[in-house]
N, C-alpha and C positions, 0 to 999 in steps of 0.2 A: 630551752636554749637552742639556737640556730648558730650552724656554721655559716663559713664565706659560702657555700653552696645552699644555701636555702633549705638544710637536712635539720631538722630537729632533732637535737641527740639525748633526749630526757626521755628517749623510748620506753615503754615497761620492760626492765631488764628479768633474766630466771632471779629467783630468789633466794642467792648462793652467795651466803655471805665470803667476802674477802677474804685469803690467807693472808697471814702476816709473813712476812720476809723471812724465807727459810723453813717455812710447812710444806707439808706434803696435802695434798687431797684426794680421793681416788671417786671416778664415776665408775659404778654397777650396772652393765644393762647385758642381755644375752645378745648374741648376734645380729646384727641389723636392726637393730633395736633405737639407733640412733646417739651412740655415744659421741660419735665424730662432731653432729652435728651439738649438741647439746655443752660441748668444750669450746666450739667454734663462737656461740653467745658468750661463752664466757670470756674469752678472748677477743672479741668484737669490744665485749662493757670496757676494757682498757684502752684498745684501737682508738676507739670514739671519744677516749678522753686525752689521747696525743699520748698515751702510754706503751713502748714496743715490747712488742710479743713474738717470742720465739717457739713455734711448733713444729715440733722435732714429729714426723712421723713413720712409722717403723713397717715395714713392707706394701707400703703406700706410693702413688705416684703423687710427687707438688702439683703436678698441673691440675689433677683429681681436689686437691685441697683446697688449691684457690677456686675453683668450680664453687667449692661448699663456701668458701668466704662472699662471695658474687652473691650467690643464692641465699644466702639469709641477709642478706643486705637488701636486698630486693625485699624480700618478706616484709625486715621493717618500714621499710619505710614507703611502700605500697601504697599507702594510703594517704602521704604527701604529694601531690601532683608538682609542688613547685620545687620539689627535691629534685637534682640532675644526680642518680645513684653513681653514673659513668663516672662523672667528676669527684665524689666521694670517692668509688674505687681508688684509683687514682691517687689520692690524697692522702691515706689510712695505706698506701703500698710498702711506704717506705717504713712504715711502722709495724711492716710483717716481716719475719724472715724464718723459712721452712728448709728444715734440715731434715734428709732423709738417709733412711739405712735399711738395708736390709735384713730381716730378724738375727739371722744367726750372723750379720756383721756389727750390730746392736753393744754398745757400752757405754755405759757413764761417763767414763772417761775420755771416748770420743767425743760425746756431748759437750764436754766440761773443757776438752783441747778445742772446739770450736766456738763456745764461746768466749772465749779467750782473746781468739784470732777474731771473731767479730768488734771486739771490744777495740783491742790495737789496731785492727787494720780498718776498719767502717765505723768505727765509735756508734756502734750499735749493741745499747745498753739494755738487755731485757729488763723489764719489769714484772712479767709472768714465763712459764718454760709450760709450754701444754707438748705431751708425752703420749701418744696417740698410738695404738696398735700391737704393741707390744704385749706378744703371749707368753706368760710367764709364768701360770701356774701356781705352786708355794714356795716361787724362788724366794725366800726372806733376806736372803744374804745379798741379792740384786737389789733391791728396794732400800736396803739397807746404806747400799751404797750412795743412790738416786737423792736419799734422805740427806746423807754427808755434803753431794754434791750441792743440794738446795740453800742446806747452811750454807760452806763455802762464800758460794753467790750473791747468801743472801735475798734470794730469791723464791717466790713460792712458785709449787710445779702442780700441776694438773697431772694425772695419769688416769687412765680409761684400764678397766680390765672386764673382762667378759665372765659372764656368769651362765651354768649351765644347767640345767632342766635336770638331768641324770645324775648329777652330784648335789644330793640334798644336804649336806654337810654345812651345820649352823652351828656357833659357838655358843657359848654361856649368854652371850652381851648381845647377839640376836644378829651377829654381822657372819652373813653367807659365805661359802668357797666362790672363792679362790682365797678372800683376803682374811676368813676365819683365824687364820694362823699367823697373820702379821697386823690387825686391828691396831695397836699400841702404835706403831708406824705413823699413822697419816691423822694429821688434826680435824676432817672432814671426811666422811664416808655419807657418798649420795647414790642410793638406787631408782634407775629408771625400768618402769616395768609398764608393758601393754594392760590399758582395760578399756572397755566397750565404751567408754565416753570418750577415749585420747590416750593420752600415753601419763603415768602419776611420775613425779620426780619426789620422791624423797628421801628423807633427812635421818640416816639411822647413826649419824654424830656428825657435831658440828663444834667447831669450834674447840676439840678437847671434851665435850660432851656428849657420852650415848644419849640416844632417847629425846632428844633437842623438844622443846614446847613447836619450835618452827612449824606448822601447818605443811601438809603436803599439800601438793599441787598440783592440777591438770594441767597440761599443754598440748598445742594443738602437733596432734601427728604428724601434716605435713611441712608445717613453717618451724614446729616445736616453741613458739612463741606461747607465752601466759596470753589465757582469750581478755580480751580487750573489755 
């Protein structure tokens, strides 16, 4: 399928199935490991289909965000010469909107009083909330809330949390610190981890289920796109 711009938007999308309206999901990757970028596909897959996303990033600059929005937009569609990406940008703008805090100014409930005021005053309706940067350790009682706020909304939310080398700390169910102690929380738990082929994304619950049949997967380091 092609837009008014000549972009092809049947890209190979990551293979992270949908939350339903009011789940929580969390990506696993260690530092610079490429969580930013690996939330930004998934919020791209909605963008592309006229669906608005709201990415709340938390001791982040926007201007930094939309960099990474630019840049894997580029990635995809590289290899369409009749695509004009400028005019895509452009198009998929208004279907972003990036709301930033700084950590220790960070709450749900500012989250949840802004989209409100988006809603009233822009009639800008999320369809996904991606939660990007926020270190939180075994806050449960903060997730907990995040989780209320998703209902609420009715909206699913993405959250990125960082995972650390030094703390080997794994539960029963095979899900690592940070999130070993709030698992039950989130209907999707995805780890991204470096290997000598590219970077693997997977699947250690999906959907309400550990252990998912879903095949893990390579992606490519630089674009973080599934290879072609």
């Amino acid at each position: 399928m092609a837009d008014q711009n000549g972009c092809r938007t049947d890209y190979k999308k990551l293979q992270v199935s949908r939350l339903d309206p009011g789940q929580m999901g969390v990506l696993l990757a260690r530092a610079g490991a490429g969580k930013t970028a690996v939330l930004t596909h998934i919020a791209l897959g909605y963008m592309l289909e006229k669906e608005p996303v709201l990415h709340v990033c938390v001791d982040g600059v926007p201007d930094k965000v939309k960099v990474w929005y630019d840049e894997v937009l580029k990635d995809i569609f590289s290899t369409a010469p009749q695509c004009s990406v400028s005019d895509l940008q452009h198009s998929i703008e208004p279907l972003r909107f990036i709301m930033s805090f700084l950590n220790q100014t960070f709450s749900p409930e500012k989250v949840e009083m802004g989209i409100d005021n988006l809603r009233s005053q822009a009639k800008f309706d999320p369809a996904l909330i991606i939660l990007d940067g926020l270190d939180f350790g075994r806050e449960r009682g903060l997730f907990e809330k995040i989780g209320e706020l998703a209902r609420r909304q009715s909206t699913p939310v993405w959250v990125s949390a960082r995972s650390h080398r030094h703390i080997p700390d794994v539960n029963e169910r095979g899900i690592p610190y940070p999130i070993d102690a709030m698992d039950d929380l989130f209907s999707s738990i995805f780890i991204l981890q470096h290997e000598e082929t590219g970077m693997r994304l997977r699947a250690l619950k999906e959907k309400g289920s550990y252990n998912p049949s879903c095949a893990d997967f390579i992606i490519d380091p630089i674009t973080f796109l599934p290879p072609k």
